[in-house]
C-alpha positions as CSV (number, residue, x, y, z in Angstrom):
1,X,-8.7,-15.5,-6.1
2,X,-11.4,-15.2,-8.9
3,X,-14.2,-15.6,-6.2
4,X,-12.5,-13.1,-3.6
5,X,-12.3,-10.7,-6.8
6,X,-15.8,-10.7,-7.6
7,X,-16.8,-10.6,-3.6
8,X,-15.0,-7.6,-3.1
9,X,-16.3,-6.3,-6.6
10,X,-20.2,-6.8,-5.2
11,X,-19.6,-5.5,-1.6
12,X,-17.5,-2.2,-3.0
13,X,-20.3,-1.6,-5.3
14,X,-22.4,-1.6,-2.6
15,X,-21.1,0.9,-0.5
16,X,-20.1,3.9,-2.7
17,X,-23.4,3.8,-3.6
18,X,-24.6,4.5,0.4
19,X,-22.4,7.1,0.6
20,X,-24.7,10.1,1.2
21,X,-24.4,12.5,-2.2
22,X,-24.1,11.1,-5.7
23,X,-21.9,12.7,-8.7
24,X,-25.3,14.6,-9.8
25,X,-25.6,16.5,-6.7
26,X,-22.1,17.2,-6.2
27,X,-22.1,18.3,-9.8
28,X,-25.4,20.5,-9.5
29,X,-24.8,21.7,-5.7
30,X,-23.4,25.2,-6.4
31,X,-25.4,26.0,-9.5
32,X,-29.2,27.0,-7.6
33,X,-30.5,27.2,-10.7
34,X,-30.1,23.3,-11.6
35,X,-33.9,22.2,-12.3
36,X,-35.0,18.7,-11.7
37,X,-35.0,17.5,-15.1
38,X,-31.4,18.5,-15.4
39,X,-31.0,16.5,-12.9
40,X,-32.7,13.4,-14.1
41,X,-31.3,13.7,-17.6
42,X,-27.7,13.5,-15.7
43,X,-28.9,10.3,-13.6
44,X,-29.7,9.1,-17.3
45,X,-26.9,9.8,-18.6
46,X,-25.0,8.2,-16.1
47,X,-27.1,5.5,-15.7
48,X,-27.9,6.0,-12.1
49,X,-31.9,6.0,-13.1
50,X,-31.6,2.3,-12.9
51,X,-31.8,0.1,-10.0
52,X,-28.8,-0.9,-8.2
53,X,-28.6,-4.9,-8.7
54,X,-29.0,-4.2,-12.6
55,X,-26.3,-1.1,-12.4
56,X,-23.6,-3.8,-10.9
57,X,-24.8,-6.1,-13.5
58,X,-24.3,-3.6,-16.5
59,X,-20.6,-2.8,-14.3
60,X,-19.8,-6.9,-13.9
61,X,-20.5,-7.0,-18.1
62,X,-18.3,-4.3,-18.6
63,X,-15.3,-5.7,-16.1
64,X,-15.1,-8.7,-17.4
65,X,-14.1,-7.0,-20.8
66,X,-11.4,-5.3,-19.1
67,X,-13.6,-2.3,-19.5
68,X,-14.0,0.2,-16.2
69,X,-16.4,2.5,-17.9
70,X,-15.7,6.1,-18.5
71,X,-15.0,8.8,-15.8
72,X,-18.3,11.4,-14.4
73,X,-15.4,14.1,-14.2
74,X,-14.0,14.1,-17.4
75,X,-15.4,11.2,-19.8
76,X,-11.9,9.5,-19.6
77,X,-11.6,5.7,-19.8
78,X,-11.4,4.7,-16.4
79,X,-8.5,2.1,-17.6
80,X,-6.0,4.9,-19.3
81,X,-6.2,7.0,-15.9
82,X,-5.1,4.1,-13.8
83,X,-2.7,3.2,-16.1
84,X,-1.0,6.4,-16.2
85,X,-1.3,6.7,-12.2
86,X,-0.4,3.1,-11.1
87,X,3.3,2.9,-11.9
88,X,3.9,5.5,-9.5
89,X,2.1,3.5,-6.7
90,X,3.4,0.8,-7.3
91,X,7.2,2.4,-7.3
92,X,6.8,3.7,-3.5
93,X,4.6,0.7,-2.3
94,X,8.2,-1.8,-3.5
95,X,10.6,0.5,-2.7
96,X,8.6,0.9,1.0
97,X,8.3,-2.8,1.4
98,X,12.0,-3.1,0.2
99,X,13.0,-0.7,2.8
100,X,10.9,-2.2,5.6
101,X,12.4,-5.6,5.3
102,X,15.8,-4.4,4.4
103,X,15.3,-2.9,8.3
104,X,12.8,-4.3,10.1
105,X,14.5,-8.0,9.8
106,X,18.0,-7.0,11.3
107,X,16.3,-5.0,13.8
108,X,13.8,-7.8,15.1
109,X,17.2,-10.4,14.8
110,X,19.9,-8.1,16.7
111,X,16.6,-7.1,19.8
112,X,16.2,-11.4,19.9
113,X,19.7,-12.4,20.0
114,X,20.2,-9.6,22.9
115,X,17.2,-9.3,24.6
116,X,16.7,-7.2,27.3
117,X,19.9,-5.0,26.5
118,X,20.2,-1.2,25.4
119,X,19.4,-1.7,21.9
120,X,16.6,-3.9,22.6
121,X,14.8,-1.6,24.8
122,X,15.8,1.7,22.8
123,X,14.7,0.0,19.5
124,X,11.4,-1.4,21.6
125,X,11.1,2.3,22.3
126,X,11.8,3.7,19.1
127,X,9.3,1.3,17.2
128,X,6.3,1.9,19.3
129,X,6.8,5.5,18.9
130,X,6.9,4.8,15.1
131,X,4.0,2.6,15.3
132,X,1.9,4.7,17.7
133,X,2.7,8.2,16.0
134,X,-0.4,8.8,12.7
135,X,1.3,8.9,10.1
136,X,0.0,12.1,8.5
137,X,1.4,14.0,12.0
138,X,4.6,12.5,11.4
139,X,4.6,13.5,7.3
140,X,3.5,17.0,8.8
141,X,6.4,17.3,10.8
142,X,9.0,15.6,8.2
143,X,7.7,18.4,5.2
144,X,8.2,21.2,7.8
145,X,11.7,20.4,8.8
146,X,13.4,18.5,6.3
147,X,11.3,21.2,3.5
148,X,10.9,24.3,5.0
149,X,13.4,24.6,7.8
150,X,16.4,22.8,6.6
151,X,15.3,23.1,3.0
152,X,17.2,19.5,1.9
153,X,13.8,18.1,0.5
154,X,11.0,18.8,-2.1
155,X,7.7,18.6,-0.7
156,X,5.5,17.8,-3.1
157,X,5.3,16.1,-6.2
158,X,7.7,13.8,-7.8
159,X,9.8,15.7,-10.3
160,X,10.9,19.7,-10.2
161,X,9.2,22.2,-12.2
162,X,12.8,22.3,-14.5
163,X,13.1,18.7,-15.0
164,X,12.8,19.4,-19.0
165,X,16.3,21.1,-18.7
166,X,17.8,18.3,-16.5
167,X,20.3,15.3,-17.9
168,X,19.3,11.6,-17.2
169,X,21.7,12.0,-13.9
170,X,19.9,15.1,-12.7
171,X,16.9,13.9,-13.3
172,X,17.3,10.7,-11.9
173,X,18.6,12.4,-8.6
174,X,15.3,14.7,-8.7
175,X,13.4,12.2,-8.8
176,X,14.8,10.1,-5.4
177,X,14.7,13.7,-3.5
178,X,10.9,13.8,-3.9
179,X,10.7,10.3,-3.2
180,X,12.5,10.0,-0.2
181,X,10.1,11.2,2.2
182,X,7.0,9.8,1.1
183,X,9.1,6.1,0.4
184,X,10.2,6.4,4.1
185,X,7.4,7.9,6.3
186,X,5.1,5.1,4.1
187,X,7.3,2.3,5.2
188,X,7.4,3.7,9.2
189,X,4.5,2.2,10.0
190,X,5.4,-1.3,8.5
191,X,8.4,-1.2,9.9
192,X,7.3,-0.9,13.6
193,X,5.1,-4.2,13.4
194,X,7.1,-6.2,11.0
195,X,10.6,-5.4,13.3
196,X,8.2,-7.1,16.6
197,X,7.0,-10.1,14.7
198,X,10.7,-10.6,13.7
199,X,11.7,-10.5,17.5
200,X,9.4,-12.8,18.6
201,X,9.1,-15.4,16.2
202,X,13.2,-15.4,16.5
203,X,13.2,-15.9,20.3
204,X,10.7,-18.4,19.6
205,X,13.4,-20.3,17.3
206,X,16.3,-19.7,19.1
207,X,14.9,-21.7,22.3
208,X,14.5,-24.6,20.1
209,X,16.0,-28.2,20.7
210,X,17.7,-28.0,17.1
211,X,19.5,-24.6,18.0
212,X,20.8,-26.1,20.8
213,X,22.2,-29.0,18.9
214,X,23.9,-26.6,16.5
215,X,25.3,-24.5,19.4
216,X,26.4,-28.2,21.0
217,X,28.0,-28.9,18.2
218,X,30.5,-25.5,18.4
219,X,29.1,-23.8,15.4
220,X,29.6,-19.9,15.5
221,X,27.0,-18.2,16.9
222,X,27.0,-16.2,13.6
223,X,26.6,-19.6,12.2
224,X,23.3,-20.2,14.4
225,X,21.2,-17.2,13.5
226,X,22.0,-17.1,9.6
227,X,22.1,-20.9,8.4
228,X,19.3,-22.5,11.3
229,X,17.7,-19.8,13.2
230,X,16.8,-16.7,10.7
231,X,15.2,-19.2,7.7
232,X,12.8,-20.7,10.3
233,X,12.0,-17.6,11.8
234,X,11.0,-15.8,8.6
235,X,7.9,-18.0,8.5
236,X,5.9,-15.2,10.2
237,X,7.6,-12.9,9.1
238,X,6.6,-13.7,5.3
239,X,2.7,-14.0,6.5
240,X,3.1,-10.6,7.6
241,X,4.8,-8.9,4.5
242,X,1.9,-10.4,2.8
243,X,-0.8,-8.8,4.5
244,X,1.0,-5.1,4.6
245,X,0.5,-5.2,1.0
246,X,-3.3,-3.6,1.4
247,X,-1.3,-1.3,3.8
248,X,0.8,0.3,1.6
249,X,-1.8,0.3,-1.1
250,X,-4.3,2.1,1.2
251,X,-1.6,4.2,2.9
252,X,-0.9,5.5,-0.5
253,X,-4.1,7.6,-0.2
254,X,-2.7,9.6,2.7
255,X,0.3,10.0,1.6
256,X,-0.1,10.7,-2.2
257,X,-2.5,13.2,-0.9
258,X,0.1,14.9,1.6
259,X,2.7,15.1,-0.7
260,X,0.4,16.0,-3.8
261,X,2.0,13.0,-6.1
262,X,-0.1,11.9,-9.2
263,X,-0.5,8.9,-8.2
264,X,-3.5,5.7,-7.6
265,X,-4.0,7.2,-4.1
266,X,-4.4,10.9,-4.7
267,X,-6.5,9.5,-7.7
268,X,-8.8,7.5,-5.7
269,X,-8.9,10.7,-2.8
270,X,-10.0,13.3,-5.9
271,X,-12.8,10.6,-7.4
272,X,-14.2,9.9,-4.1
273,X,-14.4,13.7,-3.2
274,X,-16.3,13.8,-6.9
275,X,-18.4,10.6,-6.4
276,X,-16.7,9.5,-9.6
277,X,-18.3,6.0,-9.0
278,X,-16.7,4.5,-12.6
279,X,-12.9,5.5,-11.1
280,X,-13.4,4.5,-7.5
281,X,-14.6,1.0,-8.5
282,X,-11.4,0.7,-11.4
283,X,-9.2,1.7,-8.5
284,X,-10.6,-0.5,-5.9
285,X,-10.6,-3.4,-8.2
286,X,-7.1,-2.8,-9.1
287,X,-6.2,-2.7,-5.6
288,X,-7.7,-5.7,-4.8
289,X,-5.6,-7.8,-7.2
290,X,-2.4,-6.1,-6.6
291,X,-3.6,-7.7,-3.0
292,X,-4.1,-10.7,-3.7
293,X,-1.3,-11.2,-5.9
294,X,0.9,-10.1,-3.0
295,X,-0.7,-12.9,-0.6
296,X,0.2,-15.4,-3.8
297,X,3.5,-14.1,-3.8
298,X,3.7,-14.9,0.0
299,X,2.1,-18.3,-0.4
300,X,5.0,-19.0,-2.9
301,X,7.8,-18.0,-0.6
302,X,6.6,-20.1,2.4
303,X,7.5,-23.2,0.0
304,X,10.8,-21.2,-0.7
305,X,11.8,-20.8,2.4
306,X,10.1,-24.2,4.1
307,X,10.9,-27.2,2.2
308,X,8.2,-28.6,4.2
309,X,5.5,-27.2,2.7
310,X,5.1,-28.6,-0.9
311,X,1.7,-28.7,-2.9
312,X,1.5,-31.6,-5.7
313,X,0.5,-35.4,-5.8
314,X,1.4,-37.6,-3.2
């Protein structure tokens, strides 16, 4: 993980920085009147004057501190305005992946165990209309009816303007309206893929020797699925819950920005727009282990959920 960590660190670097436009001509674009040496002294300042191996250098010092630098927009620590804008992330990226598994599992079990019947081909249907539609279009659409039309859910943000004069309840239940729709269009996309691999990894089980055995034997079909079939088939499964984890993370960005919620994504959005280089590379970096702890979360629940695979001395 430390190696991937500082990979990603060195290639992110490098890109930002071929973006065309830096944070001194974003900042000096509308004022005419910005001479050259203003805008040197802001390179300077920034440290842009130097060249770009030695700025990722003076960055890789820093980081390894824990330090992300300060902010071009506002001279914040880089670190406290993650901190105040991660939770939230985090919040919808669980509660998404929580939802998508809490669905997509039953879904890809119940279109294997009756393939080729109604609710195999309407949920086929149904999933590759989830998985097909963007899922900006399909926010759009849910903020227009659910919002404005039908007026059942906030739009934006993720707390009313009156919370201050709400009890814990209230406030609690404010909070899950705004949440709702960004927690569920977020996990749409997921749950299209994840609800296929679920199908065809359990067809792929249930045509084994051993199932038949079990079946032979006169266990409940019930019986089948749960205790021999389901385990087996979550294998795949569980490889791809890992790698949705940069999913939801960068889908955050589209949807924090949507649904105008203070969060890591509508962060990253407002410091890329700003060429806030310090910000974008806190954000990034944070990212990046939040997605790598999620593949060594995955790692640890293929030993849960194989006995087979075991890591220690022979």
């Amino acid at each position: 993980m430390v190696p991937l960590i500082f990979g990603i660190t060195l290639i992110s670097f490098s890109v930002i920085h071929l973006a065309p436009g830096g944070p001194v001509e974003v900042e000096t674009e509308m004022s005419m009147k910005t001479s050259a040496q203003a805008r040197e002294n802001l390179k300077k300042l920034y440290g842009l004057d130097k060249p770009l191996h030695v700025q990722y250098i003076d960055w890789l010092t820093r980081f390894v501190k824990l330090d992300f630098g300060k902010s071009f927009v506002d001279d914040k620590k880089v670190i406290n305005k993650i901190r105040e804008r991660v939770p939230i992330t985090i919040v919808i990226s669980v509660l998404s992946l929580i939802i998508t598994f809490c669905i997509a599992v039953p879904i890809g079990v119940l279109s294997a165990t009756r393939q080729f019947s109604l609710f195999d081909k309407l949920t086929t249907v149904f999933v590759m209309v989830g998985f097909s539609a963007p899922h900006f279009w399909i926010a759009l659409l849910c903020m227009y009816f659910f919002g404005m039309t039908l007026g059942w859910l906030p739009v934006s943000g993720i707390q009313s303007i009156d919370v201050s004069g709400m009890g814990v309840a209230e406030r609690l239940a404010d909070w899950t309206r705004h949440l709702i729709l960004p927690v569920l269009i977020g996990a749409s996309g997921a749950l299209a893929g994840l609800s296929r691999y679920s199908r065809s990894s359990m067809l792929e089980v249930i045509r084994q020797d051993y199932i038949r055995t079990a079946r032979a034997k006169g266990l409940k079909e019930s019986q089948v699925i749960t205790r021999h079939a389901l385990k087996n088939a979550l294998m795949s499964v569980i490889t791809i819950l890992g790698l949705a984890v940069p999913g939801f993370i960068g889908g955050s960005v589209i949807m924090e920005t949507i649904f105008s919620i203070p969060g890591m994504g509508l962060l990253f959005f407002q410091s890329a727009m700003s060429r806030d280089y310090p910000t974008i590379m806190g954000i990034l970096v944070i990212g990046a282990v939040l997605t790598l702890i999620g593949n060594f979360l995955a790692d640890i629940a293929y030993a849960l959920a194989d006995p087979r695979i075991r890591v220690g001395k022979d």
